[in-house]
N, C-alpha and C positions, 0 to 999 in steps of 0.2 A: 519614217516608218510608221504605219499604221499600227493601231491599237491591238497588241497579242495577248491573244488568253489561251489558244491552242499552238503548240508548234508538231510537225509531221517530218520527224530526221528519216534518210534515208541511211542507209548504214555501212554500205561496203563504197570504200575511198568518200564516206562522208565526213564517219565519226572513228571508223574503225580505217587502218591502214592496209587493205584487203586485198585492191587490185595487181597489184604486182600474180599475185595468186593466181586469181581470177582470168589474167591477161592471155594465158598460156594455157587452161586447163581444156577448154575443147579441142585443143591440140596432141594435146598428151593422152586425153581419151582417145581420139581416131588411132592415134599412134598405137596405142597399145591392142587395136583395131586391121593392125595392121595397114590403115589408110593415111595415106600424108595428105594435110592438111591444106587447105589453100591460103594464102598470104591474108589473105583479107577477114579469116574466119573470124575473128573479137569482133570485125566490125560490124558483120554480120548478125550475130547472135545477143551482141549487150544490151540489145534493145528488147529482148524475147524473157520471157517465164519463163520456169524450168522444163513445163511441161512442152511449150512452144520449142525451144530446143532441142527437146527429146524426139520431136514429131521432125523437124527439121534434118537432123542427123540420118533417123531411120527412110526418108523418102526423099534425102539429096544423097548420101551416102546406100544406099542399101543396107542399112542395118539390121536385122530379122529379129532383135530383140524389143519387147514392148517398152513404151514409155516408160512403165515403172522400172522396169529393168535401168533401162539408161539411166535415170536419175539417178537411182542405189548406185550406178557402178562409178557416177559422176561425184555424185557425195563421200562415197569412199573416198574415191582422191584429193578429196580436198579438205574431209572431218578435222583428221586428226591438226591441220593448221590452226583450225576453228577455235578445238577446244584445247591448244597446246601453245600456240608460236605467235599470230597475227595479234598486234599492239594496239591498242587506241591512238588515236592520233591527240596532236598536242593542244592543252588546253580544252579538252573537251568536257573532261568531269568538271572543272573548274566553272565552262558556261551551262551544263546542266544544272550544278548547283545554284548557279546564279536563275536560273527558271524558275527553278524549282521555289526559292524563297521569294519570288515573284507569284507565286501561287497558277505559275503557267501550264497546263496539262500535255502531259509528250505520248510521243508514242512513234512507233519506228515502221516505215513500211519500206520494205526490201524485195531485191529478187532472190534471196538467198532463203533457205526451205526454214521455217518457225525454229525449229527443232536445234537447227544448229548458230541462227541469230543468236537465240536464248543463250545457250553453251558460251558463246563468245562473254555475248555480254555480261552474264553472270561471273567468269571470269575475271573478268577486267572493273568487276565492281562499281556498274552504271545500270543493269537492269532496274532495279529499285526506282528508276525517274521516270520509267515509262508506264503507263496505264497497261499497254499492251504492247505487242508484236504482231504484225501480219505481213502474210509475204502475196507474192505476184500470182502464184497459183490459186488464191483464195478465189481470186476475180476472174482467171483464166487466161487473161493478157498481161505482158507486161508493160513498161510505163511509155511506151509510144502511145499508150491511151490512156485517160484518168483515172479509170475505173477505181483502181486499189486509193488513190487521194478521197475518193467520193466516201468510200468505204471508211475509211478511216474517220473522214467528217461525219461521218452516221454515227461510230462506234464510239465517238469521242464528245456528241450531242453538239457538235461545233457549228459555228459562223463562218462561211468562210472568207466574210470580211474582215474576219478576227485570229485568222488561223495566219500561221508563216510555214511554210515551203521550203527543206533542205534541202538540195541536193550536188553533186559533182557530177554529172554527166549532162552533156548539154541537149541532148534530145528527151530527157525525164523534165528537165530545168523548161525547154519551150511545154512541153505537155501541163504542165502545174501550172505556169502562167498562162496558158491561153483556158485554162480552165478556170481562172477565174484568183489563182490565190498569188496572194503576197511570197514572193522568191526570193533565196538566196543564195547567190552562189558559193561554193566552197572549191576552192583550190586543191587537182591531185595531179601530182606529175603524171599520171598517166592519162591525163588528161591536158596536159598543159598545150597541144594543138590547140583543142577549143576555145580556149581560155580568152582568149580577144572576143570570139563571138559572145560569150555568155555575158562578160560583160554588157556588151550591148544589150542584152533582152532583158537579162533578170535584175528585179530592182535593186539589190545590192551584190558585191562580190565582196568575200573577204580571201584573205590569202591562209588566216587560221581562226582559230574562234578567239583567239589573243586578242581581235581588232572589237568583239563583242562585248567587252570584258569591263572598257572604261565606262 
């Protein structure tokens, strides 16, 4: 492993145990929409920003409400998990600390809106390791393109010969790597499809941040 002085956590099914949540919730919006959902909606959308979603719902669906609209109504349903229920996943304060006394600089960039990362993770008492929080709307796209990693490398004054790459989702995990940065992969059952592939691309997998630790 190259030499790290930045690291770039992503946050839902990376560090936080999220997805399960997330898995279902464009479905449950349509629903309440009165529109049933198509099989394949997660897969379609886990690659998009919130805003990209919102634009997607209202001109595949016929929505009539604005993007902001959507988002608020999509936030709602999912707030209260945020700042109430959803766990960190295991080992993870244990390897922030371990950065942290490495004098490594974090920071988290998500598709999940600033507002409610924050909430989460001030909750579960790991905000404190990160420099910042940014999410997918900052850049307008989500991580089928770089953008929000560049960003972050700006905001964090980084190398990104020196920086590491978290992520669980295997289409964020090839966008980081072909962008140039040091990856790794992280294990979530909701993901466990990809989990062959990523191994393949990204320079390491671990199954928790336990394998980080020795």
């Amino acid at each position: 492993m190259r030499k790290c002085r930045h690291a770039i956590f992503d946050m839902d099914g990376t560090i936080i145990d999220s997805m399960p949540e997330w898995k279902n919730l464009g479905k449950h919006y349509l629903a309440r929409k009165g529109i049933k959902a198509p099989e394949n909606l997660n897969e379609i959308i886990s690659a998009m920003s919130m805003t990209e979603s919102a634009e997607f719902f209202r001109k595949g669906f016929g929505i009539r409400d604005s993007n902001e609209k959507i988002i608020s109504d999509i936030n709602q349903l999912i707030e209260d998990k945020y700042r109430h229920e959803i766990p960190l996943k295991a080992y993870v304060r244990e390897y922030l600390s371990k950065l942290q006394s490495d004098n490594v600089i974090m920071c988290v960039a998500t598709a999940t809106p600033v507002e409610l990362a924050k909430a989460a993770l001030k909750r579960l008492e790991v905000l404190q390791y990160f420099a910042f929080v940014i999410c997918c709307d900052e850049v307008g796209v989500g991580k089928s393109k770089p953008d929000i990693y560049y960003l972050a490398l700006k905001r964090m004054g980084a190398n990104i010969t020196e920086t590491v790459v978290y992520e669980d989702a295997d289409y964020a995990m090839k966008t980081a790597k072909g962008a140039g940065f040091y990856t790794i992969g992280v294990y979530d059952e909701t993901t466990d499809k990809s989990k062959e592939e990523m191994q393949l691309f990204c320079d390491r997998y671990i199954e928790s941040f336990r394998c980080l630790l020795g």
